[in-house]
N, C-alpha and C positions, 0 to 999 in steps of 0.2 A: 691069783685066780679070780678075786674079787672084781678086782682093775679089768682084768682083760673080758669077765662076763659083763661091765657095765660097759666096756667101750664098743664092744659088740651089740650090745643093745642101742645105743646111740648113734651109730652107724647105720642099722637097718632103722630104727626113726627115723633118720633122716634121707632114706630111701623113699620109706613110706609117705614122708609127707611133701617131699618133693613136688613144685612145681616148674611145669615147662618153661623155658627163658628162651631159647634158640638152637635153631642150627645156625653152625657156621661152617665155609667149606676155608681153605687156604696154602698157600705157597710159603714154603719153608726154608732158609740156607742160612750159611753158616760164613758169611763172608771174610769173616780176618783169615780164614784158611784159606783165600782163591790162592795166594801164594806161593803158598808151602806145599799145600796138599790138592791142587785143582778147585774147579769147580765141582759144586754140589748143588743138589736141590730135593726137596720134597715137597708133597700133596698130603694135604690129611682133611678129614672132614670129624665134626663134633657136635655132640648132642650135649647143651648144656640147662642144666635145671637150676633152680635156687641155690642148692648147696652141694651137689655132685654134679660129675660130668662124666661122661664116658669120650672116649675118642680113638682113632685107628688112624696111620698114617704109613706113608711109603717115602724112602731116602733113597738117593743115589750119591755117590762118587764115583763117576766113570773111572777115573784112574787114580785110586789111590793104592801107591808104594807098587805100582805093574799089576795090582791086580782090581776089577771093578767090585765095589765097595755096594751091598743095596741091602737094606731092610726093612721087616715092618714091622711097627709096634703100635701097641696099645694102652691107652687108660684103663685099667679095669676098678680102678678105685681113685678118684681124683676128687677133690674140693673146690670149691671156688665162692666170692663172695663178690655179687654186681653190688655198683654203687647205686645209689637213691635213684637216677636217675637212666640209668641200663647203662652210661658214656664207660667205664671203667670197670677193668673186671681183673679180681686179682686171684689167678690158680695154685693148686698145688695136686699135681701127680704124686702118689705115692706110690700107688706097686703099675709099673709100667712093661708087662714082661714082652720079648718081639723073637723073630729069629732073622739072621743074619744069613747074606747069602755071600758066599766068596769063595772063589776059586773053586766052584762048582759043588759045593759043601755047603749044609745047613750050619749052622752055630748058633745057639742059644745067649738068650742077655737078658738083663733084669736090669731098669733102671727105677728111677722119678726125676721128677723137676719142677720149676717154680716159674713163673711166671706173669707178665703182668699185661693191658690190651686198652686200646683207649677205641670205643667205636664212636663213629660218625655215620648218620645214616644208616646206608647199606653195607659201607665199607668198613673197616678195622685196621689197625697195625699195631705190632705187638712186640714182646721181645722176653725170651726164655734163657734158662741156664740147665740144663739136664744132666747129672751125671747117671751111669750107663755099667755097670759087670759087662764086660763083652768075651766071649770065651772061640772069636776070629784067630787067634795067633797062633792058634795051632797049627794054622798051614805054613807057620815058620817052626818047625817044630817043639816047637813050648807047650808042656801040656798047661799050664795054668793061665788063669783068663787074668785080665786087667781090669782097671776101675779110667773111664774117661769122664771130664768136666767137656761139655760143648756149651758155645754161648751162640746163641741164633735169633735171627728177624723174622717177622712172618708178615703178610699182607694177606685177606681175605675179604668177603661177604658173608651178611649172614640174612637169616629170613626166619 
């Protein structure tokens, strides 16, 4: 109880003393899957501070396995650490909860993920590993959800 009342406290420290670093907006997929599973892509924008980040983002696969694939998730507790000089930024999502749309059905997911981003200028490119609970396969009738690893690109702006 001790551990968990101190990490809580150091968590909201580090809310509190947060400062502002950027927004960034950006384009997200998932290319070693054009193959297998179609094309994908997503949009997400981000609000990053010294040592948390918050973020929200939107996915598609228009056709994955006959049926379209779309959802949105969020940061609600992320880390991050810029280098000296703002060029490099290395993340970590830990509770990422979203809901999933398919086959005309909500589905609930909980992931995180890790991540790393080199900026130049205005521009960025970046590259993440997310694993994901996704509880979609029920519209194959499975009641129980699955755990996915995605490995993905990103290219954005920030300001």
């Amino acid at each position: 109880m001790k551990k968990l009342s101190l990490l809580l406290m150091l968590i909201i420290t580090s809310y509190l003393s947060a400062q502002d670093v950027r927004f960034a907006a950006n384009i997200y997929t998932e290319p070693q899957l054009y193959s297998s599973d179609g094309f994908n892509i997503g949009v997400g924008i981000e609000y990053q501070m010294t040592v948390t980040y918050f973020d929200v983002n939107a996915f598609v696969y228009p056709d994955l396995n006959g049926f379209t694939y779309s959802h949105i998730q969020g940061t609600i507790l992320g880390f991050n650490h810029h280098t000296r000089f703002q060029d490099w930024r290395f993340k970590l999502g830990v509770i990422k909860p979203g809901i999933i749309r398919r086959d005309g059905h909500p589905h609930p997911m909980i992931g995180s993920d890790i991540g790393i981003e080199y900026y130049a200028n205005q521009f960025y490119i970046g590259g993440q590993v997310s694993g994901d609970y996704r509880t979609d396969n029920k519209i194959w009738g499975e009641d129980k959800g699955f755990y996915r690893v995605s490995v993905g690109v990103k290219f954005g702006f920030h300001w």
